[in-house]
NUFIDO-661513 format. One record per atom (N, C-alpha, C): residue in one letter; x, y negated, z. Coordinates in steps of 0.001 Angstrom, whole numbers, padded with zeros to 6 digits, always signed. Each point is the difference from the previous one (the first is absolute). Example, Ala and Ser with C-alpha at 12.3 -4.5 7.8 and 13.67 -1.06 7.14 Angstrom:
<pts>
A+013190+005690+007800A-000890-001190+000000A+000900-001200+000000S-000350-001050-000720S+000820-001190+000060S-000770-001090+000730
</pts>
This chain:
<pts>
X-017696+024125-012469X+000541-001320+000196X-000756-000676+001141X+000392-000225+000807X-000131-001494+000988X-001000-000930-000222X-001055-000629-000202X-000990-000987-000510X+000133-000908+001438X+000556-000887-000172X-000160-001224+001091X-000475-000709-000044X-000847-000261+000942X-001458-001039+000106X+000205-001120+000346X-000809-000983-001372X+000389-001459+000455X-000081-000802+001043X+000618-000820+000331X-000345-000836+000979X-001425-000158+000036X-000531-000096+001069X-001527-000731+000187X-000825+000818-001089X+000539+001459+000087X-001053+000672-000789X-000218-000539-001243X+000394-001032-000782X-000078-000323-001564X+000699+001255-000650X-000531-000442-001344X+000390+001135-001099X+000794-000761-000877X+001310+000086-000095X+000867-001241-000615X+000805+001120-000885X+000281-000273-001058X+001319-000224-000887X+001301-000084+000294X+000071-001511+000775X+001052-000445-000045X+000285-000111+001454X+000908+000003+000474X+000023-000412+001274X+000842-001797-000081X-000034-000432+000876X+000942-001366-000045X+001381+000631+001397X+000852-000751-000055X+000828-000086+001295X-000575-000096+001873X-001347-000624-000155X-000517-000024+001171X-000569+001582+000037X-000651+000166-001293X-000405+001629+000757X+000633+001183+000044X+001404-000268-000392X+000642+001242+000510X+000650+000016+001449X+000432-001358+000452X+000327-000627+001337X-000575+000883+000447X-001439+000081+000539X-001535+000236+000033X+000196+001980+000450X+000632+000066-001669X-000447+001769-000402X+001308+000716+000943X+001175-000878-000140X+001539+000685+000458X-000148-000497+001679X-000738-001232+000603X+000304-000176+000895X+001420-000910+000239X+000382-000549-001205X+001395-000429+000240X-000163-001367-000261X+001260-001086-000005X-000082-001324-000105X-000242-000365-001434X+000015-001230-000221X+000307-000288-001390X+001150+000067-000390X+000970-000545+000958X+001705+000093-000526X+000128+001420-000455X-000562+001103+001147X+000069+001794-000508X-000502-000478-001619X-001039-000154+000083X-000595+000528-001201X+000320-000561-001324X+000605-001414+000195X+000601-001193-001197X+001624+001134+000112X+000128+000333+000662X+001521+001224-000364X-000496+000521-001110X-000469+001014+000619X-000469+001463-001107X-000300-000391-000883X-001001-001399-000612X-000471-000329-000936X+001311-000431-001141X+000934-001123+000954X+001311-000554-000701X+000622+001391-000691X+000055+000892+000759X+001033+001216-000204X-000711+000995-000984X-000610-000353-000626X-001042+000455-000991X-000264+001660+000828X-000081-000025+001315X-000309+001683+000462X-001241+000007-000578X-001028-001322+000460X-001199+000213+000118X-000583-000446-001255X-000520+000684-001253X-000462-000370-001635X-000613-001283+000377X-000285-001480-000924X-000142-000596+000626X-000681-000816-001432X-000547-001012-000203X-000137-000771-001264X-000165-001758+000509X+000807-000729-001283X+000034-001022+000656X-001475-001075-000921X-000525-000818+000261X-000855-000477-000839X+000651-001660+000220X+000124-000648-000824X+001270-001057-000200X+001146-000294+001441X+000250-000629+000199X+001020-000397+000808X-000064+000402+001474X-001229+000180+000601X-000230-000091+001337X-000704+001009+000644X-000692+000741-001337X-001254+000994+000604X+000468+001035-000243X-000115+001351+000943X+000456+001055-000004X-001350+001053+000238X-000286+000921-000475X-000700+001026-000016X+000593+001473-000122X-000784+000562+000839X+000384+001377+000048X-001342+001003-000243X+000689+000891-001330X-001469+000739-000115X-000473+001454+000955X-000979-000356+000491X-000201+001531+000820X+000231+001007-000103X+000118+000588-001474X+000558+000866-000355X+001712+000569+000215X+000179-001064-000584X+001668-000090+000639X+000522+000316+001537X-000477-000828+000580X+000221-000274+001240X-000492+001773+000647X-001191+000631-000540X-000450+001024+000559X+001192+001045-000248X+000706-000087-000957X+001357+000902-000898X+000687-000306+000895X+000477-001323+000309X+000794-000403+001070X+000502+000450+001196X-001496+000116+000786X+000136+000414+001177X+000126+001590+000113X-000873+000544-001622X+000025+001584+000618X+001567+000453-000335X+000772-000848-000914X+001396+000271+000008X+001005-000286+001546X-000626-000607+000577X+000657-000585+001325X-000564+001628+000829X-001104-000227+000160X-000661+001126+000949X+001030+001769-000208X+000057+000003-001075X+000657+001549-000690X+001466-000521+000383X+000741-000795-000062X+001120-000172+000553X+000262-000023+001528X-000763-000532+000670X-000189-000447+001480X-000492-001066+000579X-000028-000570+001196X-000530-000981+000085X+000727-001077-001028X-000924-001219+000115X+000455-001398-000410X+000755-000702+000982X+000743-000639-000100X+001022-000992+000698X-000669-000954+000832X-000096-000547+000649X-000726-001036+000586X+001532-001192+000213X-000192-000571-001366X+001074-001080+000189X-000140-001271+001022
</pts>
Protein backbone atom coordinates (compact mmCIF):
# COMPACT_ATOMS: atom_id res chain seq x y z
CA UNK A 1 0.00 0.00 0.00
CA UNK A 2 0.94 3.63 -0.72
CA UNK A 3 1.69 5.48 2.84
CA UNK A 4 1.30 9.25 2.06
CA UNK A 5 3.09 11.68 3.98
CA UNK A 6 1.50 14.36 5.80
CA UNK A 7 1.59 17.68 5.04
CA UNK A 8 4.47 19.46 6.86
CA UNK A 9 5.73 16.12 7.83
CA UNK A 10 3.00 15.74 10.81
CA UNK A 11 1.75 12.39 11.75
CA UNK A 12 -2.08 12.92 11.53
CA UNK A 13 -5.11 10.68 11.57
CA UNK A 14 -7.21 12.77 10.05
CA UNK A 15 -6.65 14.85 7.34
CA UNK A 16 -9.03 18.14 7.01
CA UNK A 17 -10.01 19.52 3.34
CA UNK A 18 -6.97 21.89 3.33
CA UNK A 19 -4.65 18.91 3.49
CA UNK A 20 -5.69 17.00 0.82
CA UNK A 21 -5.84 20.31 -1.50
CA UNK A 22 -2.16 20.12 -0.27
CA UNK A 23 -1.75 16.02 -0.86
CA UNK A 24 -3.88 15.97 -4.54
CA UNK A 25 -2.55 19.33 -5.53
CA UNK A 26 -6.09 20.28 -6.47
CA UNK A 27 -8.58 23.17 -5.51
CA UNK A 28 -11.00 23.08 -2.88
CA UNK A 29 -14.00 23.14 -5.29
CA UNK A 30 -11.87 19.66 -6.76
CA UNK A 31 -11.76 18.42 -3.52
CA UNK A 32 -15.41 19.69 -1.84
CA UNK A 33 -16.54 17.42 -5.26
CA UNK A 34 -15.09 14.15 -4.37
CA UNK A 35 -15.91 14.73 -0.83
CA UNK A 36 -19.89 15.75 -1.82
CA UNK A 37 -19.81 12.63 -4.15
CA UNK A 38 -18.97 10.47 -1.29
CA UNK A 39 -15.76 9.16 -3.78
CA UNK A 40 -13.62 10.33 -1.08
CA UNK A 41 -14.68 8.31 2.71
CA UNK A 42 -15.23 11.24 4.58
CA UNK A 43 -16.79 11.93 8.34
CA UNK A 44 -18.78 14.75 9.26
CA UNK A 45 -18.40 16.13 13.00
CA UNK A 46 -21.72 18.36 13.41
CA UNK A 47 -22.78 20.62 10.70
CA UNK A 48 -19.65 22.17 9.29
CA UNK A 49 -16.60 20.02 10.09
CA UNK A 50 -15.44 17.46 7.83
CA UNK A 51 -12.60 14.99 8.44
CA UNK A 52 -10.96 12.54 6.56
CA UNK A 53 -9.19 9.57 8.09
CA UNK A 54 -5.69 8.73 6.74
CA UNK A 55 -6.38 5.55 6.50
CA UNK A 56 -9.14 5.93 4.19
CA UNK A 57 -7.89 8.39 2.10
CA UNK A 58 -4.55 6.04 1.81
CA UNK A 59 -7.33 3.10 0.36
CA UNK A 60 -8.43 5.90 -1.68
CA UNK A 61 -5.73 6.86 -3.54
CA UNK A 62 -4.15 3.31 -3.85
CA UNK A 63 -7.64 2.47 -5.46
CA UNK A 64 -7.20 5.51 -7.85
CA UNK A 65 -3.42 4.62 -8.51
CA UNK A 66 -4.40 0.64 -9.59
CA UNK A 67 -7.04 2.11 -11.82
CA UNK A 68 -5.00 5.00 -13.40
CA UNK A 69 -4.30 8.28 -12.96
CA UNK A 70 -6.69 10.63 -10.91
CA UNK A 71 -8.69 13.25 -12.75
CA UNK A 72 -7.52 16.61 -12.19
CA UNK A 73 -10.99 18.29 -12.10
Amino acid sequence: MNETAPPHGEDKSFYTIKDLMELLNMSHKSVWSLIMTDEIPHYRIGSRIIRIKSEDFARWLDSKYSKGSINDR
